[in-house]
N, C-alpha and C positions, 0 to 999 in steps of 0.2 A: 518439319514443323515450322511454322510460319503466326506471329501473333499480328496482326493488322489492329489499330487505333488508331479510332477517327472521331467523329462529332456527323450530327445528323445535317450539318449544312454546314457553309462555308460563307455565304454571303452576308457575316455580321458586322455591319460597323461598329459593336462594341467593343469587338476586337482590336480596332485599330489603337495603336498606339501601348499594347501588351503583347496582345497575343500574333500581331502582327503589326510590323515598324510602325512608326508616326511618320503621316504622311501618304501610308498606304491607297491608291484609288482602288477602287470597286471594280474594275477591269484585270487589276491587277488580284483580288481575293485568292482566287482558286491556285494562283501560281505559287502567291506566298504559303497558302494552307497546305499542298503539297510539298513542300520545303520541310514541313514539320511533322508531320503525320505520315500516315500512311493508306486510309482509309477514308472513308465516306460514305456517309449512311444516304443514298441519290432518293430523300423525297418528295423532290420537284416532280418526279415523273407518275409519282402517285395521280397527279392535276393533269399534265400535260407531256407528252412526247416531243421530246426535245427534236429541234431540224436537225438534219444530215449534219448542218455545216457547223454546226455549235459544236457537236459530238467528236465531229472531226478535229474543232479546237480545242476541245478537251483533251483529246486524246496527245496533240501537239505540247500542249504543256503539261501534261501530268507525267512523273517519272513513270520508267515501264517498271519500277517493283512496287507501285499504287494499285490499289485496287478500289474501282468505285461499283458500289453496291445498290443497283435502283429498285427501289417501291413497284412494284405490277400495279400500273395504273387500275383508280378505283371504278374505272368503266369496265374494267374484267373483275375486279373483285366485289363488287358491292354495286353489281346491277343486275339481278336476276342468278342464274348456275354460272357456275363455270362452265359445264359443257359447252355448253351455246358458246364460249368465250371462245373455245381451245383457237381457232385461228386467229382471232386479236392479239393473245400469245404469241402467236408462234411471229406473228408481225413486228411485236415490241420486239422479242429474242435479235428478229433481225437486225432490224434497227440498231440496238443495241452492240451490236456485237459489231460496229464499227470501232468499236471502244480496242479490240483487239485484246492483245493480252493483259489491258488493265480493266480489263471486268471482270469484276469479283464474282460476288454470290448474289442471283437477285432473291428478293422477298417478297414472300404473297402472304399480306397480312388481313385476316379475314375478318367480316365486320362480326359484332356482337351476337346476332340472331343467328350468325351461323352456329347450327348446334352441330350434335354428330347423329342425329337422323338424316343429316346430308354428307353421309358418309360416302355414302354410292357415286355422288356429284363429284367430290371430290378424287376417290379412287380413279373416276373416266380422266380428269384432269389431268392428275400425275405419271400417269400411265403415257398419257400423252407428249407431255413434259421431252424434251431431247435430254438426253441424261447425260447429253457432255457438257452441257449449262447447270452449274449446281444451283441449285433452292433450296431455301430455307421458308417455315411455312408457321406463321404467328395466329394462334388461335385465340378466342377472348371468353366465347361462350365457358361458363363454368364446367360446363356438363364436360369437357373435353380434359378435365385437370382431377375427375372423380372415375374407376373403374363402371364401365367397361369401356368407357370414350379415350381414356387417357392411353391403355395399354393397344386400343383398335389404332388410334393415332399413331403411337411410336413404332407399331410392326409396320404399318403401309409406309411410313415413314424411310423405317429401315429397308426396306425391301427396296425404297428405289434410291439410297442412300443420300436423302433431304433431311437436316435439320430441322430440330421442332425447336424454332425461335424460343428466348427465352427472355420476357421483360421483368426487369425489376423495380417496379416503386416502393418499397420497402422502403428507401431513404426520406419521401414525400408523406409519407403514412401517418410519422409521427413528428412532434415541433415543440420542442424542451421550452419553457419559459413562456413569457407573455408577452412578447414580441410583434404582435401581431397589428403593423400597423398598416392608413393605406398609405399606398406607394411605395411601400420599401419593397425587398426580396419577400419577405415574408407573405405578400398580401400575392405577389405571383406565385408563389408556393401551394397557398391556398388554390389558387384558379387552377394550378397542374392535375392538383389531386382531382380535381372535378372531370379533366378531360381523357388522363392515363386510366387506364382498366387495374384493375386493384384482382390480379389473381393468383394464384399460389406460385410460387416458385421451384422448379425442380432441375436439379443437376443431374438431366438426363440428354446423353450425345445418344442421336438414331444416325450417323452421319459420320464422315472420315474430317469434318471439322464443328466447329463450333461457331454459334452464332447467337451474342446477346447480347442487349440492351439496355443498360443500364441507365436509370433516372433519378440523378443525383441531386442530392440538398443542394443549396443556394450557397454554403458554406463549405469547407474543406472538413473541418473536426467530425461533423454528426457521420459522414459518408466515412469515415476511420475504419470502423468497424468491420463496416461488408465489402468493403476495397480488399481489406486481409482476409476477407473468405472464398472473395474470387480469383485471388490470388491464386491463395492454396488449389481453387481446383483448377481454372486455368493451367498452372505450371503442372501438375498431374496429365491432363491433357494434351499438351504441349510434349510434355515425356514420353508420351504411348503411339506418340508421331501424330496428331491433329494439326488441322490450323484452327485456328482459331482469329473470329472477327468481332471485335468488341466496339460496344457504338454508347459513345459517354453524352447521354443528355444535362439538362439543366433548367427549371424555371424559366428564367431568365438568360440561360445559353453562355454567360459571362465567361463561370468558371468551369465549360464543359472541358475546354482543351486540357484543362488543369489536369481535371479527373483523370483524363488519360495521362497525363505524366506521369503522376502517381501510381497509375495503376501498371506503368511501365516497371517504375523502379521497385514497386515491392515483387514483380514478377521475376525482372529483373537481378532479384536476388537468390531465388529458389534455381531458377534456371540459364544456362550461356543465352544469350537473346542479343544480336545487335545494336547497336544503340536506335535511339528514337532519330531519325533525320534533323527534329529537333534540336536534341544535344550535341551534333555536328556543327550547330552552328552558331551556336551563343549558350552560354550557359543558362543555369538555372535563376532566373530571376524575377520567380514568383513571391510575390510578397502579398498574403489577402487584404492585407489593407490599405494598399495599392487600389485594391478592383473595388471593394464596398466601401 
């Protein structure tokens, strides 16, 4: 069992000077963000496929127990079937897999109108799929989270033992108080909710790990709650031998890393887990009113 926390990017200069030294250059991001995590949600390559030679220096500086997780560009996912894709696939996997053994899980996250009347699309896809590269597979249409779509999903699922992504906004959903001003946290809060897909949530593994998404308040306190839920089943999953890959968004991306601290230590607690690479190297010294 293996828990990987990451953040969906690494290239933030909000970071510097918290979440990564003062002083930090931009060249230097990804080395420092490896230092402390252990994951990476890769959705650069949702846009573009990265050169040979970038890949190659990722792979130079990322430790080999990293795991980076890329987006299936949206030129296979959200341009016509997959079928028609499978070889642009099988090209990214290539590509990709210069990464060596710090490529994690990629992700095929599907647009809106995908329903499950293109279930058929999908099944030639995954079939196709090399099933020594795991996938994880993010659905948005409703229809897919209501029987018979939901239960058609998690058996094709399981059969080729792929993840059914799991996104959570439930932190974004709701916003205590009258806070609502422009330009603070708040007013990015708002624009989140507009662009995150708002669909049910379920704690269901088709998969030998797990793979979710978490979309966290702009603050520490509101996100309290469901930190300690995914705790709990995390550390259940982590028990029954999964890995598990956990990807800590944020509005405003500030206090993503945090989230994953946090979400370290209260796992942390249920089950033996190594430290965060993180806590190897300087202590804990988040303070939120520090960052806001």
């Amino acid at each position: 069992m293996n828990l990987y926390l990451g953040c969906p990017i690494w290239s933030f200069k909000g970071w510097v000077g918290n979440f990564y030294p003062k002083g930090t250059k931009p060249a230097d991001f990804l080395f420092e963000y490896a230092k402390r995590l252990t994951t990476v949600e890769g959705n650069t390559t949702f846009y573009a496929v990265p050169a040979e030679k970038t890949l190659d220096g990722w792979a130079e500086v990322l430790p080999e127990t990293f795991r980076f997780c890329p987006k299936i560009p949206k030129a296979i996912s959200h341009d016509g079937t997959l079928a028609e894709h499978i070889d642009s696939a099988r090209a990214f996997i290539g590509v990709m897999g210069r990464l060596g053994s710090r490529l994690g899980p990629m992700f095929l996250q599907l647009p809106p109108n995908y329903s499950p009347r293109l279930l058929g699309d999908l099944k030639i896809f995954l079939e196709a799929w090399p099933p020594e590269v795991r996938l994880g597979v993010e659905v948005r249409h409703l229809d897919w989270f209501e029987a018979p779509g939901r239960e058609s999903l998690n058996q094709l699922l399981s059969k080729h033992n792929m993840a059914r992504v799991v996104i959570d906004t439930r932190p974004i959903r709701s916003l205590e108080g009258e806070k609502i001003l422009e330009g603070s946290v708040y007013q990015s809060l708002l624009e989140a909710r507009k662009s995150k897909p708002d669909v049910p949530v379920f704690q269901e593994r088709t998969s030998d790990f797990v793979f979710l998404r978490y979309i966290g308040h702009p603050e520490m306190g509101p996100n309290d709650a469901l930190l300690e839920e995914w705790a709990g089943y995390l550390s259940s999953q982590l028990s029954a031998g999964a890995d598990a890959y956990v990807f800590c968004h944020a509005p405003d991306n500030l206090i993503a890393p945090y989230l994953c601290r946090e979400l370290h230590r209260r796992v942390s607690a249920r089950v033996n887990l190594p430290q965060l690479p993180w806590d190897e190297i300087e202590p804990d010294t988040f303070e939120q009113g520090r960052l806001f």
